[in-house]
N, C-alpha and C positions, 0 to 999 in steps of 0.2 A: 522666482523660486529656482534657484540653483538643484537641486535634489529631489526633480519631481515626484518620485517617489517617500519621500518621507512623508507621514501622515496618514499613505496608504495602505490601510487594514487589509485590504482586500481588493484585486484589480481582474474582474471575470466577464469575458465577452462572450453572450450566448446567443447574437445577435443571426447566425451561420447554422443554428439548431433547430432543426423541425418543429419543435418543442422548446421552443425558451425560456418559459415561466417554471414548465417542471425541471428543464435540466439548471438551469439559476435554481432553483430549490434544493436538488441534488447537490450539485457543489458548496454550496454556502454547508451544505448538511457535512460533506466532506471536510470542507475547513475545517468545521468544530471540532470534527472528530479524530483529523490531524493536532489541533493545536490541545487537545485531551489528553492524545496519546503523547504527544513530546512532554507536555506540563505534568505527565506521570511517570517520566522515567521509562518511557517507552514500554509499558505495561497497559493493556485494556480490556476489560472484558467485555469479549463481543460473540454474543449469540446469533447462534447460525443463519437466524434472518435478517442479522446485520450483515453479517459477511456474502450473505448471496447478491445482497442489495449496493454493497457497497466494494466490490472485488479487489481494489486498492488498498482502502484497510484490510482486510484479509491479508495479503502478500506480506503488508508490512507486520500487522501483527505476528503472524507466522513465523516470519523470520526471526523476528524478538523471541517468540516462546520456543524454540528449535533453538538459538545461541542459549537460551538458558538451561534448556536441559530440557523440554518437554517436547522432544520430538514429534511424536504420536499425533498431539496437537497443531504444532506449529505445520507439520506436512498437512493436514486437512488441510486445515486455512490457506495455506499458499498453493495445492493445488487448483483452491476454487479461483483465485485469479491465473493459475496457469492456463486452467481450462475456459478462460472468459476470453482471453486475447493472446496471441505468441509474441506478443512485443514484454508479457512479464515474462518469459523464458529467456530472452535474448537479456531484458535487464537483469535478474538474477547472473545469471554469465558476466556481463560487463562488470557489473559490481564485483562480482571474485578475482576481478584481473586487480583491483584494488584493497582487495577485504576492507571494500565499504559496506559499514555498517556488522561489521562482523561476519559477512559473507564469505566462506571458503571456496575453495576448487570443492574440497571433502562435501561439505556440508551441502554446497548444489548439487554433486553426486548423486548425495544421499535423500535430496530432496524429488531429484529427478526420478528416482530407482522405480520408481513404480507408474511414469508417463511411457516406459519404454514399450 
């Protein structure tokens, strides 16, 4: 097979995890709810004990509903991944060096304004 990766739905090693079978549960749960939120035009509606549970969709969602106009929202959400790990602060930042994903200087500003 020239293209080892073609075929592969999904490629997740949780062999290095205290907890294998829950964090393989976690992730696989993750995918879904990445491959939800692209298949919906980066829209999703996630209740807040999805968002505690799952800090990554938080960020991303966040940031979705903050470029469209629902601040208020999109800031909860992305603070709860700000506040889970500083490696989303430092991503947020790198992405505005690019406005990936719609990411400004402004808008991390304004997302920061209240971590200060």
């Amino acid at each position: 097979m020239d293209k080892e990766w073609e075929g592969v739905l999904v490629d997740i090693n949780v062999d290095d995890h205290p907890n294998p079978l829950e964090e393989l549960e976690r992730l696989l749960k993750v995918n879904s709810i990445y491959s939800d939120f692209q298949n919906n035009g980066y829209e999703l509606e996630l209740d807040m004990s999805q968002a505690l549970i799952y800090p990554e969709i938080s960020f991303w969602t966040g940031i979705s509903l903050a470029n469209k106009g629902d601040f208020e929202k999109g800031q909860q959400l992305t603070n709860i991944a700000l506040r889970d790990h500083a490696g989303w602060k430092e991503l947020l930042i790198r992405c505005s060096e690019n406005n990936f994903f719609g990411i400004t200087e402004e808008l991390v500003n304004k997302l920061l304004s209240d971590q200060k």
